[in-house]
N, C-alpha and C positions, 0 to 999 in steps of 0.2 A: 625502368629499363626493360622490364619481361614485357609490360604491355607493347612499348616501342618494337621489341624483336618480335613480338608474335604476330604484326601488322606487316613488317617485311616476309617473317618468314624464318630467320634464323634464331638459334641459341643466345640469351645473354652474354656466354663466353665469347660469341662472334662478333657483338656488341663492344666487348672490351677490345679485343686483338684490334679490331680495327681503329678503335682509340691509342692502340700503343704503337699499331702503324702508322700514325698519322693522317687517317682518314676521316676522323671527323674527332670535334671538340665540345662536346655535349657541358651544357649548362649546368655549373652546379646550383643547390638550396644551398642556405643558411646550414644545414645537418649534412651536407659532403654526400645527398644523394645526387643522381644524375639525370638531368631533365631535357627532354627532346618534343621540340613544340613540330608544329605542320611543316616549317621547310627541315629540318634535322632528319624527319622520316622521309623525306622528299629526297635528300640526301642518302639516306639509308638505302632508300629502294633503286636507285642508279647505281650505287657500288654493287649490290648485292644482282642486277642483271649482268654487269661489266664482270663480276666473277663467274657468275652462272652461264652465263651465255655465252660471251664472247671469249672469256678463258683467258682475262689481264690480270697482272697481277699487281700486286699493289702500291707499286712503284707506278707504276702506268696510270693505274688511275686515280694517284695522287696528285699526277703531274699536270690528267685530263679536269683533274675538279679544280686544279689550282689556275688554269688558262680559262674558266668559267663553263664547263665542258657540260653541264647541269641542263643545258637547253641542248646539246649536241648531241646529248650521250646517245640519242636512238636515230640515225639517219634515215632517209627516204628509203634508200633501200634495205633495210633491216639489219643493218650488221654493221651501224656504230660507227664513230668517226674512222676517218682514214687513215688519221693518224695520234695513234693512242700514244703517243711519247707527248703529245701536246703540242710542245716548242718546237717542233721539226728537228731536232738535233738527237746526237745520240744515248742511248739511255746507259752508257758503258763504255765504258776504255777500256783498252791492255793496260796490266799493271795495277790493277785497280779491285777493289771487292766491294758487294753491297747486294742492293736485292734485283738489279735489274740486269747489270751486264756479267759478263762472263771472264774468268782469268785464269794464268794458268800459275804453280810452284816451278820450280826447277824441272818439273820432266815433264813431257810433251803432253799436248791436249789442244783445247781449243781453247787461244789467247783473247778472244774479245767476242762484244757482239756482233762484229761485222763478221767475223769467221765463222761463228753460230749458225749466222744467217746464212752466209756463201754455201755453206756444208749443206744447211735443210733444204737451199734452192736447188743445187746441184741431182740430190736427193729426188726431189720434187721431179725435177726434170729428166733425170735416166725415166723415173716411169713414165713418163710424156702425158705428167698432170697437167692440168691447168688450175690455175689458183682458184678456181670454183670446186675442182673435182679434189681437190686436196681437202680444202673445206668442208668437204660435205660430206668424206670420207672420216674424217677426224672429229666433225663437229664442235669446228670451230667457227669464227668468222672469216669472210675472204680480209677483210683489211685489218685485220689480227695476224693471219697468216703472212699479209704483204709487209708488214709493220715487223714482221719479225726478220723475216729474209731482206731486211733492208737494215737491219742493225736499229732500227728505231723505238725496239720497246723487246725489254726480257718477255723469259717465259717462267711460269710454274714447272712446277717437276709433272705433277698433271698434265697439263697442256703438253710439255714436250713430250712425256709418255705418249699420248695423244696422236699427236704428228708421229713420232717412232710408228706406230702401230699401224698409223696409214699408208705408210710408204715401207711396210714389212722388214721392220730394221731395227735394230737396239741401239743403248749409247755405245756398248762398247766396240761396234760397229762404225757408230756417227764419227767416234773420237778418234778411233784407224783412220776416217780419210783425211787424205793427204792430196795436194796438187799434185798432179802426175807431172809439171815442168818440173818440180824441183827436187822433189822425192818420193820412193816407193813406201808403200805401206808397210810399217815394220812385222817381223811375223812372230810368233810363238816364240814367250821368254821362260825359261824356267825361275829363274831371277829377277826380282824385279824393286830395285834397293827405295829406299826412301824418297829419294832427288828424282828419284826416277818415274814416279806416279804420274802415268795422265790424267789430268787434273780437269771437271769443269765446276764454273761457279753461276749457279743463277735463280734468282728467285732468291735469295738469303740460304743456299743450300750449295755447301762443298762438296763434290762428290769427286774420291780419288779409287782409281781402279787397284786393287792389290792384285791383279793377274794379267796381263797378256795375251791374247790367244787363246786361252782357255778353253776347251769346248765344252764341258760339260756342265762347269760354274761357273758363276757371274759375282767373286768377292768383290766389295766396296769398302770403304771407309765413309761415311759420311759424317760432316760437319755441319751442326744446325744453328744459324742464331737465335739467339732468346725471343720466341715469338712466332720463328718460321713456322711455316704448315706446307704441305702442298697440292693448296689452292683448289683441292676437289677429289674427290675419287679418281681412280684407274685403276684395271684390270689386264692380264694376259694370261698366259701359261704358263705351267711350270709349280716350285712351290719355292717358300722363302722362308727365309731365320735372321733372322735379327739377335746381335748381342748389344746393349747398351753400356758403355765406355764409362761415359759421367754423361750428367746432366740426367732430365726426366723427359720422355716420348709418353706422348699416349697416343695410341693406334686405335681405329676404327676400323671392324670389318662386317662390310654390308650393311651398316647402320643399324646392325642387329648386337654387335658383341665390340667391346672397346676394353681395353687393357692402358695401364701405367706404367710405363719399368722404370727401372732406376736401375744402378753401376751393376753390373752382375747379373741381371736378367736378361732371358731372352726368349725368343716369341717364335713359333713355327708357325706356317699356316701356306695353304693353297694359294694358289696368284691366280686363280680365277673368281675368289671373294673381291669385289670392287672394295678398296684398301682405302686409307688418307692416313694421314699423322700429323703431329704438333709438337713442335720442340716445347716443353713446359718449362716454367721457374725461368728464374732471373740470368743463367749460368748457357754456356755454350753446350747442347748435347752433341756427345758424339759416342757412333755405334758402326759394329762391322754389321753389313746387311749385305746378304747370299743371295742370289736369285740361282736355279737348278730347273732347266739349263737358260744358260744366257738369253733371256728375253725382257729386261729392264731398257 
């Protein structure tokens, strides 16, 4: 396994995650080691540009390896099929939870991928981007970006950091808009009861707002599944606190310093350190995470 990771590039641990995501199914010995012959690292090395590069995540491109996506993965023009959901269909319904589309609880948010999408096109288009200038702003791909606004493939909490950051916006910005036929954006709550959380879900990551309006702070609730990560560094302003609920996070910052918490701890640090995390162990983590001032 080390030798197989160090020929892509990544950590053994990234070796397993993506075994327990379903990204690949490595050989075992007689002794329950794990063996990866020329096409496995063939395979290794396409997931691991489809995360680095193009910014899928791993719904996407479970979906891209399982419609033979191995000879597609790199298009003519540098930025990867057109359509990372694979099948053409959607990677998410309303009502629904997992790692690719989006849903909401009882209180308002954004219901599906297709609203995901509408919301970042919208977005896109008050700044009179074009899907190249979005791209390239965000450093992502154009047909990741169009894959997204089309409800055809989730995103990372990364990548949507990402897009947030090139269209100078937050989620709890994103998650205010509202179609103006049918209602106005709600304003500043002092209350804000349980039913009542706007809710998004994507990438294996629940995030519910505990504030309204807010100016100053940016409370969350997040919800992790066993495994999630997300998907890569991001950076902005500001500073952040993390308390962990149950389950295990390990944080990375700047790929200089990484910490583990567990129920009870909690973690301060700069939002301008490029950050990631990992939900750890077999159990759901869930933590309140503060951003100061609202720029998540």
């Amino acid at each position: 396994m080390t030798e197989a990771a160090e020929l892509v590039g990544v950590s053994p641990s990234t070796l397993r995650l993506w075994e327990r995501q379903g990204l690949i199914e490595p050989v075992r010995s007689s002794g329950g080691a794990r063996r990866y012959d020329r096409a496995m690292v063939d395979r290794l090395r396409v997931i691991a540009r489809l995360r680095r590069v193009e910014g899928w995540n791993a719904a996407a491109i479970r979906r891209h390896l399982v419609t033979g996506g191995l000879e597609a993965a790199t298009a003519p023009d540098g930025h990867g099929p057109s359509d990372p959901a694979g099948d053409g269909g959607p990677s998410g319904s309303a009502g629904t939870t997992g790692t690719t589309g989006t849903t909401t609880a009882a209180g308002s948010g954004i219901g599906s991928a297709d609203e995901l999408g509408r919301r970042l096109r919208r977005l896109r288009q008050r700044r009179r981007f074009t899907l190249r200038e979005a791209a390239a702003r965000s450093g992502l791909s154009i047909s990741f970006v169009s894959a997204v606004e089309r409800g055809l493939s989730g995103i990372s909490v990364a990548a949507l950091r990402r897009l947030l950051g090139a269209y100078e916006t937050t989620l709890a910005e994103l998650g205010a808009e509202t179609d103006v036929e049918t209602r106005a954006p709600a304003g500043p709550r002092r209350l804000v009861r349980a039913g009542e959380r706007p809710v998004l879900e994507t990438g294996g990551v629940r995030i519910e707002d505990l504030a309204v309006g807010a100016s100053v702070l940016e409370p969350q609730l997040f919800v992790l599944a066993p495994g999630t990560t997300s998907e890569g560094t991001y950076s902005h302003l500001g500073e952040e606190f993390m308390f962990v609920l149950d389950g295990r996070l390990g944080v990375w910052l700047d790929e200089a310093e990484y910490y583990e918490l567990g129920p009870g701890d909690a973690l301060t640090f700069p939002s301008s350190l490029p950050h990631r995390f990992a939900a750890l162990g077999p159990s759901t983590t869930r933590l309140v995470w503060v951003n100061s001032p609202p720029s998540f």
